[in-house]
N, C-alpha and C positions, 0 to 999 in steps of 0.2 A: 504493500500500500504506500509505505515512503518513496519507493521508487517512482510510481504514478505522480505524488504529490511535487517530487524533487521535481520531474520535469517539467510539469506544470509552474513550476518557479523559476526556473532557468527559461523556459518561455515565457514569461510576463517580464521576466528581466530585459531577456533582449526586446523583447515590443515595446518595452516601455523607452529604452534609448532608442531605437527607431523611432518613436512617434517622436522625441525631443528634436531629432535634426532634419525632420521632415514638415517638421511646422512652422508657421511666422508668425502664431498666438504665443502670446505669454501666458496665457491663463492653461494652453494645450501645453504647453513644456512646465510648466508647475506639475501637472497632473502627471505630465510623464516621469518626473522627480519623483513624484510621490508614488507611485504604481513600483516605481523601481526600487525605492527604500523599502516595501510593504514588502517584496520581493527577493530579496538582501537577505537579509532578516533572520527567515526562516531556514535558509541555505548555512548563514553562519552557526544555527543552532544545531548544525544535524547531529554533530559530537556532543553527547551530553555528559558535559563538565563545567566546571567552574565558571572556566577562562574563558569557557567558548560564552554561558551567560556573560561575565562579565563584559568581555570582547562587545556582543549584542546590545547589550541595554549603553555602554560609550556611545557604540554606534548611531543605534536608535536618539539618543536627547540630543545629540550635536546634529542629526541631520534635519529632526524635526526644527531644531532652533531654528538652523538657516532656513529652511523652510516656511518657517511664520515670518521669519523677517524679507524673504522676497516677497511672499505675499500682501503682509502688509505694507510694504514700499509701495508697491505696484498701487494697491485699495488706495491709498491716501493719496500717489499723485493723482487719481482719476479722480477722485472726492474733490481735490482742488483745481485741475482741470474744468472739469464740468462748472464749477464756477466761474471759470474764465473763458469758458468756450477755446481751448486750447487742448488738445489730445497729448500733444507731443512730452513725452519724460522728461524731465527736466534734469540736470546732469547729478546735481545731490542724489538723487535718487537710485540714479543709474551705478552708483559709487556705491551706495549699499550694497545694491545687488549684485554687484562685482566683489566686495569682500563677502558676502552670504555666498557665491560660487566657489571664491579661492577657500571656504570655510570646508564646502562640501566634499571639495575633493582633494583636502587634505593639504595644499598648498601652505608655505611658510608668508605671513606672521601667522597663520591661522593652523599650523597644522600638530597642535599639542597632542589631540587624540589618536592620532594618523600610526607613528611607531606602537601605541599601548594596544592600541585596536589590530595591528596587524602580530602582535606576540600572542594574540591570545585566539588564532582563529588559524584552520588549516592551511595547508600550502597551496591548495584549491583553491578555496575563498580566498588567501592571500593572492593571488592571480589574479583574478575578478577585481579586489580592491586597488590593485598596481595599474590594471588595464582597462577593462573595460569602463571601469565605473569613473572612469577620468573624461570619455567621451561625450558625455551630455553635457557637463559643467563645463566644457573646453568650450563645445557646441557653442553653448548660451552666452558663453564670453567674447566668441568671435561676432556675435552680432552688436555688442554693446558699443562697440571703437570708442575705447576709453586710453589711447594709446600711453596717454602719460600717467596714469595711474598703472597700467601695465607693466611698466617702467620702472615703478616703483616693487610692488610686488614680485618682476622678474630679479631685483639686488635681493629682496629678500629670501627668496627660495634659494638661487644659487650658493648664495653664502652661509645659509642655514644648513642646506642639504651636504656641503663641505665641511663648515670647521664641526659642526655637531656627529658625525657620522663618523669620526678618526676614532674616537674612546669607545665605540660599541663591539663588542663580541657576540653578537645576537646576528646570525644569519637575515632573520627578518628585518631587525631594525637596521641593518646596512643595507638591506633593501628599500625601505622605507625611507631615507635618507636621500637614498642615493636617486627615490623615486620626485622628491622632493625637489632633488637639483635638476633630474627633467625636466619637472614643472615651468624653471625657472627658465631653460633653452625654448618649452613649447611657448610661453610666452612669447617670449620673442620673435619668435618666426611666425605667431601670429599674428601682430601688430602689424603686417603688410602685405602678409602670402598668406591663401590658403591651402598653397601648392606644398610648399614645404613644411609646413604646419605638418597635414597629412603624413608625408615622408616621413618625417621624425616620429608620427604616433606607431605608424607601420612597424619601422625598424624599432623601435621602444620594445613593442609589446611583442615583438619577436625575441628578444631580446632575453627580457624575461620571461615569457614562456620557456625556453628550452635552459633558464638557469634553474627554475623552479620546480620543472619538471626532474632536472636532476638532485636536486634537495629531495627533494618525493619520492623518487626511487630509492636512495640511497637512507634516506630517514634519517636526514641530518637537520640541524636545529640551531648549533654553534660552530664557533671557530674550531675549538679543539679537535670536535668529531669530524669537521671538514678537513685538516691536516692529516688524520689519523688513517681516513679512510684512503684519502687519494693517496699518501706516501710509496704504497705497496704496488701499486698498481700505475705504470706510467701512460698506457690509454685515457683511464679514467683523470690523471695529473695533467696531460695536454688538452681533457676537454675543460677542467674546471680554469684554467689556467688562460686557454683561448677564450673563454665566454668573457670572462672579467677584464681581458684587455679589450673587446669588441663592448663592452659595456660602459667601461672608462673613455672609450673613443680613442682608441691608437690606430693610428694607420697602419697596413691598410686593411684592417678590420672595416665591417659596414656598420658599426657603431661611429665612425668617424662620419660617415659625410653627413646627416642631417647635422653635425656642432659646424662641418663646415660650409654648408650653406647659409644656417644660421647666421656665420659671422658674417660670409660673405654680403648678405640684403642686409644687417645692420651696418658695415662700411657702407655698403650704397646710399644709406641714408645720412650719411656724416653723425652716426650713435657712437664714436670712435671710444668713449671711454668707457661705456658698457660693455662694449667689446672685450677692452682689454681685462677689464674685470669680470667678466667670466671665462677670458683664457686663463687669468691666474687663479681662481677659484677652481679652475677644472682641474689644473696640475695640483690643489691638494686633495680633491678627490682621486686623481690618478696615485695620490702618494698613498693613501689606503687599500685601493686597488691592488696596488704593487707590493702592500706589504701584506697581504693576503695571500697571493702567488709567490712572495719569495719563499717561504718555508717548504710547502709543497715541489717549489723547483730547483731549492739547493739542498735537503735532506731525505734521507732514505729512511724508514725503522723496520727491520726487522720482521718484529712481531708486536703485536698488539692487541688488546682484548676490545676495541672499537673499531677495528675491520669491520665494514661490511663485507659481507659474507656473497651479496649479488654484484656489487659493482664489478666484479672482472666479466662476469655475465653480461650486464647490459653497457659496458663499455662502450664496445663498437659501436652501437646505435648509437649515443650522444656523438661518441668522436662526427662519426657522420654527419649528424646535426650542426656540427662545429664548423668543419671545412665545408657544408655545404652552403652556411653563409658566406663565408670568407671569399668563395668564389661566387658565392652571387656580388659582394662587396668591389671583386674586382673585375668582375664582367658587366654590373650595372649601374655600375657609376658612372661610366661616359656617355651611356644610353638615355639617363633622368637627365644629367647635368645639360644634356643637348636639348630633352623636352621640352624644359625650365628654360 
């Protein structure tokens, strides 16, 4: 019967981001927010434990917050519209509704619950939270053109997602961190493309699906157990090793081009110091990056009682996974770069 139910939530979930970027109501993408929270929800309760409530009810009061606050933004400019015979949002407003998005989906100054809600929720539902559930609030922000407020919130994701994210040992919360400093590059490439916008959410969520898919498999949760398992095994040590430098954005991984179109449309605009401050904020997330991979690539152990016992097993398939981006990275690069 949960099986029936699950699907039935995983399809209102996705119809509900469907209807959010397929409409031009405000009042139709409120509804599609909330169909999708309603939807969330009960997928993060499947595990019944603690963490996974606790994970839930975080979830649930921060989203409804933002939720009463778009709506009542929305309710009060039309309250005072209609008094002036004027429809159009007035920009206070529109600025709400831009911090209630960057709220929703986890975005820095707004994103307190974002790491606690993803420690406490599977590596499933942490994928949902990393991915998909980033497309409607992106959605909603693309049509606001609030550029310099954009601007703002894009310093503060990058820099939050960087220096907060070095002290964590938590699989998740380096994910969550480090989803955070996405945030802060999708910003950006939204504020004048919605060409590269897209690119970047593509290769993102590429990205992470095949890191978290190998967390998943291999039933890992920390640092330690990530060192212990891959040591033994140098397949599984080239796949975790290649995913975190296509994640960090090294060339020529395809983690690099959506940062460097990114930079490239914000030079075009003369945004030259943004620029430069999210080159230097990315090299200190590439320095956690890097210190992640070093142990794995300059130590060997033996033996250990945190082996996983599958990873020589499904190996191969990640490795696969791994080079198959690499070469989609350098076979489609000049192919978008000419589209664009």
């Amino acid at each position: 019967m949960w099986y029936f139910y699950k699907n039935l939530f995983i399809f209102t979930l996705i119809s509900s981001t469907l209807l959010v970027i397929s409409t031009n109501s405000w009042v139709a993408m409120w509804i599609g927010l909330e169909i999708n929270l309603l939807s969330f929800i009960p997928l993060i309760k499947e595990e019944k434990n603690t963490r996974t409530s606790e994970a839930a009810m975080k979830y649930f009061i921060i989203q409804a917050m933002a939720s009463i606050i778009i709506l009542g933004s929305l309710l009060n400019n039309i309250v005072i519209n209609s008094m002036t015979s004027n429809l159009i949002i007035n920009t206070p407003t529109l600025v709400i509704v831009l911090s209630a998005l960057i709220t929703k989906m986890g975005a820095a100054p707004f994103h307190f619950w974002f790491p606690e809600v993803m420690e406490g929720i599977s590596w499933i539902n942490a994928l949902l939270l990393l991915t998909w559930q980033k497309i409607a609030p992106l959605t909603m922000i693309l049509y606001l053109k609030l550029n310099n407020w954009l601007m703002v919130f894009l310093v503060f994701c990058v820099v939050t997602g960087s220096l907060v994210g070095l002290n964590q040992t938590s699989l998740r919360k380096i994910l969550a961190y480090s989803s955070i400093n996405h945030m802060g590059w999708m910003l950006g490439a939204l504020m004048f493309t919605k060409s590269i916008w897209m690119i970047y959410l593509i290769i993102y969520c590429l990205m992470n699906t095949m890191m978290v898919l190998e967390f998943k498999k291999f039933n890992l949760n920390h640092l330690e157990q990530l060192f212990m398992s891959s040591m033994n095994n140098p397949l599984s040590k080239s796949v975790f090793i290649l995913n975190f430098f296509s994640l960090g954005g090294i060339p020529p991984f395809i983690g690099f081009l959506p940062k460097w179109l990114t930079i490239q449309i914000l030079v075009e605009h003369q945004l030259l110091i943004p620029s430069v401050l999210m080159i230097i904020v990315t090299l200190v997330t590439l320095f956690y990056y890097l210190r992640i991979t070093l142990i794995p690539l300059t130590l060997k152990v033996k033996s250990s009682s945190l082996v996983i016992k599958s990873a020589q097993k499904n190996s191969n398939k990640y490795l696969m996974m791994t080079n198959t981006a690499v070469i989609m990275s350098l076979v489609l690069s000049p192919l978008i770069l000419n589209w664009i």
